[in-house]
C-alpha positions as CSV (number, residue, x, y, z in Angstrom):
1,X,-155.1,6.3,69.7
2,X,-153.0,8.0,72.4
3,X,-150.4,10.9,70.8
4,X,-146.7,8.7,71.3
5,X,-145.0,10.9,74.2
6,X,-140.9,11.7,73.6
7,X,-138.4,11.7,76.2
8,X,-134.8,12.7,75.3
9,X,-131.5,11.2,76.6
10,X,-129.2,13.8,77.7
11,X,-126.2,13.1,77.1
12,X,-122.6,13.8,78.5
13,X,-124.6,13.6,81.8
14,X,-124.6,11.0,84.2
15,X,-125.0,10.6,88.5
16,X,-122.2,8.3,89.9
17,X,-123.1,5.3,91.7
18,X,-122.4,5.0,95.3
19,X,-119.9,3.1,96.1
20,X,-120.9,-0.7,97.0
21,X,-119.7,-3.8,95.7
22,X,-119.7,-5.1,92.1
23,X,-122.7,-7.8,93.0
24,X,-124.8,-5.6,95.5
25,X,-128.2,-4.7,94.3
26,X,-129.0,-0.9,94.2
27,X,-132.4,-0.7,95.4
28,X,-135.1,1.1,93.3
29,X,-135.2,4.1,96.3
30,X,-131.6,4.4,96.2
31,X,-131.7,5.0,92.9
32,X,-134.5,7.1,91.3
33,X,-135.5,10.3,91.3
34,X,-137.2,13.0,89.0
35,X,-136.4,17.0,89.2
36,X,-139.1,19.2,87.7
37,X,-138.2,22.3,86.4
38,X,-141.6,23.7,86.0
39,X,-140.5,27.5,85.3
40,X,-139.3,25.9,81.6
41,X,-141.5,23.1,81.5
42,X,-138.9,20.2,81.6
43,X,-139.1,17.1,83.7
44,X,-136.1,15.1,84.4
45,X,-135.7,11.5,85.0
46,X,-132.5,8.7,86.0
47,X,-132.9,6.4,83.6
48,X,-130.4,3.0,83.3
49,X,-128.7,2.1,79.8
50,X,-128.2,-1.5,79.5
51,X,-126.8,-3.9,77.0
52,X,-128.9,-6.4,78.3
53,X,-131.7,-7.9,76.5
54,X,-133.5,-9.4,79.8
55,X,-134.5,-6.5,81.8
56,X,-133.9,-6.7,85.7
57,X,-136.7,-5.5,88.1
58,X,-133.8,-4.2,90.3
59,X,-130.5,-2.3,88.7
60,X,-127.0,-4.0,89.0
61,X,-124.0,-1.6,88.8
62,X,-122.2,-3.4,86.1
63,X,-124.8,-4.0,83.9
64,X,-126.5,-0.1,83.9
65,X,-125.3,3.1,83.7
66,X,-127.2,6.0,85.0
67,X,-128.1,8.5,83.3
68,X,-131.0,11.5,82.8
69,X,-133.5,11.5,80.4
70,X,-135.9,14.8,80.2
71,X,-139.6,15.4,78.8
72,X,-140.8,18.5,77.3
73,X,-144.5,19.5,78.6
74,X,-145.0,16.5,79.3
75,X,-143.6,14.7,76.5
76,X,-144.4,16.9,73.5
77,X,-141.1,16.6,70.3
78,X,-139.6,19.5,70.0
79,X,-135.6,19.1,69.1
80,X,-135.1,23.1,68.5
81,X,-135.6,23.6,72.7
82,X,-134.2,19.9,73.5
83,X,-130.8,21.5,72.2
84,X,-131.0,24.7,73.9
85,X,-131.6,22.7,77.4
86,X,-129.2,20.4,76.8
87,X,-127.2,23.4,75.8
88,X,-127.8,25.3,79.0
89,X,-127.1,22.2,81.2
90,X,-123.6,21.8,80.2
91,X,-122.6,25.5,80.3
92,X,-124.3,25.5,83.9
93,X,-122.2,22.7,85.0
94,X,-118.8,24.2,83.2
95,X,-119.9,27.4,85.8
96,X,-120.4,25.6,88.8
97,X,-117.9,22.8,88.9
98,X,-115.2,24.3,86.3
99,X,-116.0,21.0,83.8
100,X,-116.3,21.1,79.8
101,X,-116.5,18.2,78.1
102,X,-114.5,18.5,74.6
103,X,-117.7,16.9,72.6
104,X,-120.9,18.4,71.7
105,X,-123.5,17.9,74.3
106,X,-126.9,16.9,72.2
107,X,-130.3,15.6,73.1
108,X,-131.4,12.4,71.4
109,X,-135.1,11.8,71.3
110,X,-136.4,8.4,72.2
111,X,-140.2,7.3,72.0
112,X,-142.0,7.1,75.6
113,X,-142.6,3.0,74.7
114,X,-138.4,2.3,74.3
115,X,-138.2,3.0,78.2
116,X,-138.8,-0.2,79.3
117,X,-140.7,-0.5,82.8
118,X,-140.4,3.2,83.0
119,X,-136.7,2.8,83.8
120,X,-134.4,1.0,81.5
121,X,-133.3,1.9,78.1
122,X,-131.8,-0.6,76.0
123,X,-128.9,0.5,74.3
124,X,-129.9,-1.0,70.6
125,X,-132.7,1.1,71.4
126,X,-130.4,4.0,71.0
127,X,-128.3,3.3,68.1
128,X,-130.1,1.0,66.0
129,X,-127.8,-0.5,63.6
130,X,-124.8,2.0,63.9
131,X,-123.9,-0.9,66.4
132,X,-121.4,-1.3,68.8
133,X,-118.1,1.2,68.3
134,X,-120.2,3.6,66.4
135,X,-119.8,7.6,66.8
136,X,-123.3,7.3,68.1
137,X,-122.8,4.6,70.5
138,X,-119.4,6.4,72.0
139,X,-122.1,9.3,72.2
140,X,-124.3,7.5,74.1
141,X,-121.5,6.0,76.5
142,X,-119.3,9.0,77.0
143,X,-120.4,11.0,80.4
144,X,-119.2,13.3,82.9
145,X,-120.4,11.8,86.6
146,X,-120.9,14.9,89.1
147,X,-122.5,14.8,92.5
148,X,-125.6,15.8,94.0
149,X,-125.2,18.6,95.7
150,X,-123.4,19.9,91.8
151,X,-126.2,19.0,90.1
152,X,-128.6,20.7,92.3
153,X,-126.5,23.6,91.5
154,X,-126.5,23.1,87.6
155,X,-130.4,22.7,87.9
156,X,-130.9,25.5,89.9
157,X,-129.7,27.9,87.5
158,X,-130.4,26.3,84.2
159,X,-134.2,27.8,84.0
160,X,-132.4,31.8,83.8
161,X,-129.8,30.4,81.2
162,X,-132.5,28.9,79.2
163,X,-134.9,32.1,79.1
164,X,-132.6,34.3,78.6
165,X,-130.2,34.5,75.2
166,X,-127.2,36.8,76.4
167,X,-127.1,35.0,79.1
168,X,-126.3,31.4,77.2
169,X,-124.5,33.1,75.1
170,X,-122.1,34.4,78.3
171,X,-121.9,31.0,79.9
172,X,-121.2,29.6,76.5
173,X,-118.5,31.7,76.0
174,X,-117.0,30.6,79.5
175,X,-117.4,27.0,78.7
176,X,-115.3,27.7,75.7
177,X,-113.0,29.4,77.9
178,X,-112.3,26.7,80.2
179,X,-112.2,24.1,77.6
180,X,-109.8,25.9,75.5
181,X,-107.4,26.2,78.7
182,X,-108.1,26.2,82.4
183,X,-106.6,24.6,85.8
184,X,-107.8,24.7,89.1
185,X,-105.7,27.0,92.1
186,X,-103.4,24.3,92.9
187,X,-102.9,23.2,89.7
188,X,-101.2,26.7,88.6
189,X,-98.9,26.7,91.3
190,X,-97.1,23.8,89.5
191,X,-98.0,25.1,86.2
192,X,-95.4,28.0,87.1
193,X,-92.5,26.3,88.8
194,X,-92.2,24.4,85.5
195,X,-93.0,26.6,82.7
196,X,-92.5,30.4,82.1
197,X,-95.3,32.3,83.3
198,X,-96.3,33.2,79.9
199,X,-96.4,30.2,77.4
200,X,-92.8,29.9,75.4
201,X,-94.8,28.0,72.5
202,X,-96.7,29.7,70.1
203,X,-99.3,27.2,70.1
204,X,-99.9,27.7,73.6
205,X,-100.0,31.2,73.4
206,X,-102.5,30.9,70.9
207,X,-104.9,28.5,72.7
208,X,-104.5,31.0,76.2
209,X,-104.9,34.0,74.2
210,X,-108.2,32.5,72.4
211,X,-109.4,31.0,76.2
212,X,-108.4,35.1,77.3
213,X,-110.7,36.4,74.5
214,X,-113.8,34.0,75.3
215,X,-113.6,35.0,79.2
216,X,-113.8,38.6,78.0
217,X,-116.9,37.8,75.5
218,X,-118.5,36.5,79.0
219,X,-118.3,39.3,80.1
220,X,-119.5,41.6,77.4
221,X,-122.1,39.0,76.7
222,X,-123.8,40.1,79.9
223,X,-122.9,43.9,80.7
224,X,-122.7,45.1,77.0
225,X,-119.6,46.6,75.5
226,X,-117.4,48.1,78.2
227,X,-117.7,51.9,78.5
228,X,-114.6,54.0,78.7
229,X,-116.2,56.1,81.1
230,X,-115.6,54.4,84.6
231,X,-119.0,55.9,86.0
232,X,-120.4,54.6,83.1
233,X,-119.2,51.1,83.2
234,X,-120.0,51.2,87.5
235,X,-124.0,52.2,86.5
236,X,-123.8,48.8,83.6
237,X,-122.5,46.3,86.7
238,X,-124.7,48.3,89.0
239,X,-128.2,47.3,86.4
240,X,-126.8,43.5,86.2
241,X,-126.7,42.9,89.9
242,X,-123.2,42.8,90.0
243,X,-121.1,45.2,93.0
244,X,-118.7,47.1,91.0
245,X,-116.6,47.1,94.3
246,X,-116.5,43.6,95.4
247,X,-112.7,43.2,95.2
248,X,-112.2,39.5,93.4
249,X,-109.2,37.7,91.2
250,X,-106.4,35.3,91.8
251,X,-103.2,35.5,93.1
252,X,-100.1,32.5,93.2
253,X,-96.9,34.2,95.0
254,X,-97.7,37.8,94.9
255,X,-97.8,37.0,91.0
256,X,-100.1,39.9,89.7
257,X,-102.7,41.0,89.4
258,X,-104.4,39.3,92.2
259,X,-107.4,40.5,94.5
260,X,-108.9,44.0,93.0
261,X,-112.4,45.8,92.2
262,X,-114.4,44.0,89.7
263,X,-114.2,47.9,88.0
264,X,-110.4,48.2,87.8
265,X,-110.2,44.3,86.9
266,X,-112.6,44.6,83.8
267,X,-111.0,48.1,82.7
268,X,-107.9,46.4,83.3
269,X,-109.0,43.3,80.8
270,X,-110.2,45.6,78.2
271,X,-106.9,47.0,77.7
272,X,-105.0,44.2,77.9
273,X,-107.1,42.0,75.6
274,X,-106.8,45.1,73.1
275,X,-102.8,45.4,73.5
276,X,-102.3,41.6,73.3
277,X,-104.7,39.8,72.1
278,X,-107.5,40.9,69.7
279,X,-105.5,44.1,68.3
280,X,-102.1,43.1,68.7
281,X,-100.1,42.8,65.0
282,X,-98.5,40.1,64.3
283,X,-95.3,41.4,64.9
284,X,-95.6,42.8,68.2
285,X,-94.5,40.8,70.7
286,X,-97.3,39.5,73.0
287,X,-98.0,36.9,75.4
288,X,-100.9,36.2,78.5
289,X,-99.4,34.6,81.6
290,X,-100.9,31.8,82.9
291,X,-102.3,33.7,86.3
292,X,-103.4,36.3,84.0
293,X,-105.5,33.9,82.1
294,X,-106.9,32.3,85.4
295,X,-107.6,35.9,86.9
296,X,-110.1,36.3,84.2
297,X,-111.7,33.2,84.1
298,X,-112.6,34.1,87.9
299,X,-114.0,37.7,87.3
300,X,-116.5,35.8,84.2
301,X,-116.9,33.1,86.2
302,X,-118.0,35.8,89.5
303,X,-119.6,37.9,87.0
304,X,-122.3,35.6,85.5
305,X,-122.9,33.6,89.0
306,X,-123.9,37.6,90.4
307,X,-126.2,38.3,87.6
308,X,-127.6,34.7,87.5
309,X,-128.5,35.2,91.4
310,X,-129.7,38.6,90.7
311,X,-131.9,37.6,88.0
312,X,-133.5,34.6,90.2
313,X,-134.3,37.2,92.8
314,X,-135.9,39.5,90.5
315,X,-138.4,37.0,89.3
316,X,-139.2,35.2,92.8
């Protein structure tokens, strides 16, 4: 008797459908595609998740959704890494493409003989008898829908996040960063013209100072506690592949602090996060503006893509 092989559904995940009308037929070759990520031995899959009982030879839009299942080694069970990929997927995709879901991304295992014709997966399957409206089945349904040329991105990187522990924990602390608060460029500019640039509600404050903190813990997460010593802290980004001059930041209507050296911007963070957030007592007035906030995000954010790229090359 043949060992059963395990595949696990990745959830959160999912590659949007073209756009073509409700009763067109998506072909098979349209449709289907693996991605082997051999450096961590994981093998990806689109699957389909149907209600259906009656399984099509040929997916209809509105009765699948797509979505990626992955084996380990070839289909070996082993929940501890599952977790940890699934893990490093998501924080890959919050650093590419700025997006963190609010739930907890988790792999669920399923048996090799649920997928049904190698493609379909019958949600009962899934959830057994937790049933429709379940927490499982909202799970299972629940999915952000990215692109290719994202996900090639996301995939890309995922094998140095996986291998390497400071680094999840860095991009995990980034995820944590966005989710807690984040908006794209554009987005501040309106931010600005309607609210003080630092947050009047002490709620707020609290969830920008806490997003603040987590971009710093990025940060440290990769290079190490920040030396005082300047030439010290240029040798630490200098040994992670990261150009201690490269001028980086953001900037909304000459609002500081803008476009400097990674060097003066992480000295700079260290000693605000120290005066306003992390050591600040609780009767000292203190506040993080909301371009301050973004600034940091996009030195983490430049940060771990530089060491990411610099690890890759140092192992091809």
């Amino acid at each position: 008797m043949k060992p059963k092989k395990w595949a696990y559904l990745l959830t959160g995940l999912m590659y949007p459908y073209k756009c073509v009308y409700p009763d067109t037929e998506l072909t098979l070759s349209e449709s289907i595609e693996e991605i082997n990520l051999e450096k961590i031995g994981v093998r990806l899959k689109r699957v389909f998740l149907t209600e259906k009982e009656r399984i099509r030879e040929v997916p209809i839009q509105y009765e699948c959704m797509d979505r990626f299942i992955f084996y380990i080694n070839d289909g070996i069970r082993n929940d501890n890494f599952a977790q940890t990929f699934v893990d490093a997927v998501m924080s890959a995709l919050a650093l590419v493409y700025d997006v963190a879901r609010g739930e907890i991304p988790t792999a669920i295992p399923i048996a090799e003989d649920k997928i049904r014709k190698g493609r379909f997966i019958r949600f009962k399957d899934i959830v057994g008898s937790n049933g429709v409206g379940s927490e499982l089945y909202f799970e299972v349904m629940g999915a952000t829908g990215v692109g290719e040329d994202v996900l090639n991105k996301v995939w890309s990187i995922v094998p140095a996040i996986v291998e390497n522990r400071p680094l999840m924990n860095a991009t995990s602390f980034y995820r944590e960063s966005i989710m807690q608060a984040w908006a794209s460029g554009p987005d501040v500019s309106p931010i600005m013209w309607t609210k003080p640039f630092i947050p009047s509600s002490i709620t707020e404050r609290a969830r920008i100072e806490t997003a603040y903190q987590n971009a710093f813990k990025a940060i440290e997460a990769v290079i190490g506690e920040p030396p005082k010593d300047e030439r010290k802290l240029k040798v630490k980004l200098i040994q992670s592949g990261i150009s201690p001059d490269e001028k980086v930041g953001y900037e909304m209507y000459g609002e500081k602090p803008g476009r400097e050296t990674i060097l003066k911007k992480i000295v700079d963070v260290q000693r605000i996060r120290d005066k306003k957030a992390a050591h600040a007592k609780t009767n000292t007035p203190r506040g993080i503006s909301y371009c301050e906030l973004k600034d940091k995000q996009e030195l983490a954010r430049y940060i771990l893509l530089s060491h990411i790229q610099n690890l890759n090359k140092s192992l091809n």
